[in-house]
C-alpha positions in Angstrom: 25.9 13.1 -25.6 26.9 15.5 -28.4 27.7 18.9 -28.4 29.1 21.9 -30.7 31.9 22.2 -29.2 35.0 21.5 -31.0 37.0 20.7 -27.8 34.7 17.9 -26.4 32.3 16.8 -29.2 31.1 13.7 -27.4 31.1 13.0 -23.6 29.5 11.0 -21.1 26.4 11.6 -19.0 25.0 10.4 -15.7 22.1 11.2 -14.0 20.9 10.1 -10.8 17.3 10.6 -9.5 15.4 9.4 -6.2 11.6 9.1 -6.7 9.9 9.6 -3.5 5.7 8.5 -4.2 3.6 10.5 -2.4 2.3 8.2 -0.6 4.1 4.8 0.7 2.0 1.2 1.4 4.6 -1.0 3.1 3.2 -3.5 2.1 1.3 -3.3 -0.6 0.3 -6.9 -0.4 -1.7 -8.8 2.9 -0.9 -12.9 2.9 -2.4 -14.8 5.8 -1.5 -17.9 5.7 -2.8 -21.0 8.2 -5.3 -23.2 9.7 -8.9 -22.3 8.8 -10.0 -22.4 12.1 -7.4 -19.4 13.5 -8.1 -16.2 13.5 -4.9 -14.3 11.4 -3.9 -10.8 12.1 -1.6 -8.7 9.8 -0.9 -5.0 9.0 -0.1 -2.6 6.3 1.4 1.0 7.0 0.0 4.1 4.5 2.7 6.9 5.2 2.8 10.8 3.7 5.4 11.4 1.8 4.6 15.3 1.2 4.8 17.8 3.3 0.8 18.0 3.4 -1.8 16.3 5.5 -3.2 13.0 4.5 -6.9 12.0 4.6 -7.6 8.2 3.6 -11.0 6.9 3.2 -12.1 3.3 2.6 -14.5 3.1 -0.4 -14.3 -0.4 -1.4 -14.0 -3.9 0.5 -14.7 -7.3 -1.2 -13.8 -9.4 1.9 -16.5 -8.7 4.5 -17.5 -11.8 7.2 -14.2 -13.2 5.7 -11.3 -10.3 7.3 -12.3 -7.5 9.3 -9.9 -4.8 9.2 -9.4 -1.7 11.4 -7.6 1.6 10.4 -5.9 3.4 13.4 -3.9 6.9 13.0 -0.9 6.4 14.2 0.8 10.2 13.6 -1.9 12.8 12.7 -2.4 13.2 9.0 0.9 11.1 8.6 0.8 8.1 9.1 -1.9 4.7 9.1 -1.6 1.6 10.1 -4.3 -0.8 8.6 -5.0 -4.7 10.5 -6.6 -7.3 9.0 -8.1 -9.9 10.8 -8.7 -13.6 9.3 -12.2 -14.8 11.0 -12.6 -18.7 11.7 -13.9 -19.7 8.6 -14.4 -23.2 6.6 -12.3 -21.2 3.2 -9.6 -22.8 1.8 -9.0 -19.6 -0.2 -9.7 -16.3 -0.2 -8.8 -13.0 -2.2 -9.8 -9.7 -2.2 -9.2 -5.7 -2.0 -9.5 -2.7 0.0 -10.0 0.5 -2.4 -9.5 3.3 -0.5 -9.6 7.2 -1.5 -7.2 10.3 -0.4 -7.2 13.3 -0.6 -3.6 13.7 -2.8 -4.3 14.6 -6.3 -1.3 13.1 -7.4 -2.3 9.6 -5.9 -6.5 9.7 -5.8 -6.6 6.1 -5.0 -4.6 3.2 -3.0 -5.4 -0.2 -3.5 -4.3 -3.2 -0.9 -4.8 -6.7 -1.9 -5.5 -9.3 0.7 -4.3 -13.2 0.0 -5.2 -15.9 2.4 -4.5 -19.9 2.0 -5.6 -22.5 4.9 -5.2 -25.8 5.8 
Protein backbone atom coordinates (compact mmCIF):
# COMPACT_ATOMS: atom_id res chain seq x y z
CA UNK A 1 0.00 0.00 0.00
CA UNK A 2 0.97 3.73 -0.66
CA UNK A 3 0.55 6.54 1.30
CA UNK A 4 1.49 10.46 1.47
CA UNK A 5 3.39 10.21 4.01
CA UNK A 6 6.94 10.96 3.62
CA UNK A 7 8.06 8.83 6.60
CA UNK A 8 6.48 5.51 5.41
CA UNK A 9 5.55 5.84 1.69
CA UNK A 10 4.94 2.12 1.14
CA UNK A 11 4.08 -0.59 3.75
CA UNK A 12 2.52 -3.79 4.03
CA UNK A 13 -1.09 -4.75 4.64
CA UNK A 14 -3.00 -7.79 6.03
CA UNK A 15 -6.41 -8.39 6.45
CA UNK A 16 -7.99 -11.25 7.89
CA UNK A 17 -11.84 -11.91 7.56
CA UNK A 18 -14.16 -14.95 8.71
CA UNK A 19 -17.25 -15.43 6.54
CA UNK A 20 -19.94 -16.95 8.47
CA UNK A 21 -23.06 -17.93 5.58
CA UNK A 22 -26.17 -17.58 6.98
CA UNK A 23 -27.09 -20.57 6.80
CA UNK A 24 -24.80 -23.85 6.99
CA UNK A 25 -25.73 -27.51 5.02
CA UNK A 26 -23.15 -30.00 6.45
CA UNK A 27 -23.27 -31.64 3.87
CA UNK A 28 -24.22 -30.17 1.08
CA UNK A 29 -23.95 -33.39 -0.86
CA UNK A 30 -26.11 -37.01 -0.02
CA UNK A 31 -24.04 -40.30 -1.56
CA UNK A 32 -25.65 -43.61 -0.84
CA UNK A 33 -23.73 -46.07 -1.96
CA UNK A 34 -24.67 -50.16 -2.02
CA UNK A 35 -26.64 -53.05 -2.91
CA UNK A 36 -29.85 -52.28 -4.79
CA UNK A 37 -31.89 -54.31 -2.78
CA UNK A 38 -31.02 -52.28 0.84
CA UNK A 39 -32.61 -49.73 2.03
CA UNK A 40 -29.72 -46.64 2.58
CA UNK A 41 -30.24 -44.03 5.17
CA UNK A 42 -28.23 -40.72 5.36
CA UNK A 43 -28.51 -37.16 6.77
CA UNK A 44 -27.82 -33.54 6.09
CA UNK A 45 -27.88 -30.82 8.95
CA UNK A 46 -29.34 -27.01 7.83
CA UNK A 47 -28.12 -24.84 10.79
CA UNK A 48 -28.87 -20.79 11.45
CA UNK A 49 -26.20 -18.89 11.44
CA UNK A 50 -27.94 -15.47 12.38
CA UNK A 51 -29.29 -14.55 15.30
CA UNK A 52 -32.93 -14.93 13.72
CA UNK A 53 -35.34 -17.78 13.35
CA UNK A 54 -35.22 -20.11 10.46
CA UNK A 55 -38.18 -21.39 8.49
CA UNK A 56 -37.28 -24.10 5.69
CA UNK A 57 -39.73 -25.30 3.26
CA UNK A 58 -39.33 -28.05 0.68
CA UNK A 59 -40.50 -26.84 -2.76
CA UNK A 60 -38.83 -29.16 -5.10
CA UNK A 61 -37.99 -33.04 -5.07
CA UNK A 62 -36.94 -35.03 -8.18
CA UNK A 63 -36.43 -38.40 -6.43
CA UNK A 64 -39.82 -39.56 -5.27
CA UNK A 65 -40.51 -43.72 -5.05
CA UNK A 66 -36.71 -43.64 -5.37
CA UNK A 67 -35.56 -41.85 -1.58
CA UNK A 68 -37.99 -40.69 0.83
CA UNK A 69 -36.71 -38.12 3.10
CA UNK A 70 -37.98 -36.79 6.35
CA UNK A 71 -37.18 -33.32 7.93
CA UNK A 72 -37.18 -33.23 11.81
CA UNK A 73 -36.42 -29.88 13.95
CA UNK A 74 -33.97 -30.61 16.00
CA UNK A 75 -33.46 -26.94 17.99
CA UNK A 76 -36.53 -24.70 17.33
CA UNK A 77 -35.95 -22.37 14.40
CA UNK A 78 -32.15 -23.41 14.59
CA UNK A 79 -31.38 -26.19 13.56
CA UNK A 80 -32.66 -29.34 10.84
CA UNK A 81 -31.67 -32.43 10.35
CA UNK A 82 -32.80 -33.88 6.85
CA UNK A 83 -32.82 -38.20 6.26
CA UNK A 84 -32.86 -39.71 3.20
CA UNK A 85 -33.86 -43.06 2.74
CA UNK A 86 -32.78 -45.33 -0.32
CA UNK A 87 -36.00 -47.71 -1.17
CA UNK A 88 -35.22 -51.34 -2.55
CA UNK A 89 -35.15 -50.56 -5.99
CA UNK A 90 -33.86 -52.40 -9.34
CA UNK A 91 -31.60 -48.61 -10.14
CA UNK A 92 -28.16 -48.82 -10.77
CA UNK A 93 -28.12 -45.04 -10.55
CA UNK A 94 -29.83 -42.40 -9.39
CA UNK A 95 -29.52 -38.45 -9.04
CA UNK A 96 -31.48 -35.94 -7.94
CA UNK A 97 -32.29 -32.64 -5.70
CA UNK A 98 -34.18 -31.25 -2.93
CA UNK A 99 -34.99 -27.36 -3.55
CA UNK A 100 -36.03 -26.03 -0.53
CA UNK A 101 -37.14 -22.33 0.44
CA UNK A 102 -36.41 -20.06 3.76
CA UNK A 103 -37.29 -17.46 5.00
CA UNK A 104 -33.55 -15.53 4.94
CA UNK A 105 -33.39 -12.90 2.42
CA UNK A 106 -29.91 -13.16 2.14
CA UNK A 107 -30.10 -16.99 1.25
CA UNK A 108 -33.83 -17.51 -0.46
CA UNK A 109 -33.00 -20.91 -1.45
CA UNK A 110 -30.91 -24.15 -0.41
CA UNK A 111 -30.29 -26.85 -2.68
CA UNK A 112 -29.15 -30.63 -1.63
CA UNK A 113 -28.07 -32.96 -4.17
CA UNK A 114 -28.69 -36.66 -3.67
CA UNK A 115 -26.10 -39.35 -5.41
CA UNK A 116 -26.71 -43.03 -5.21
CA UNK A 117 -24.66 -46.03 -7.06
CA UNK A 118 -25.65 -49.84 -6.42
CA UNK A 119 -24.53 -53.04 -7.12
Amino acid sequence: MTTDDPNMHEFQLTVRAEIIAPIQIQPKRIYLIGKKSEILKAETEIKANLDKPLKIKPIFYDLKNKVEYEIKEIKKARIYKIIFKKLPSNERKIKGVLRIKTNYPEMPYLKIEIKGYFR
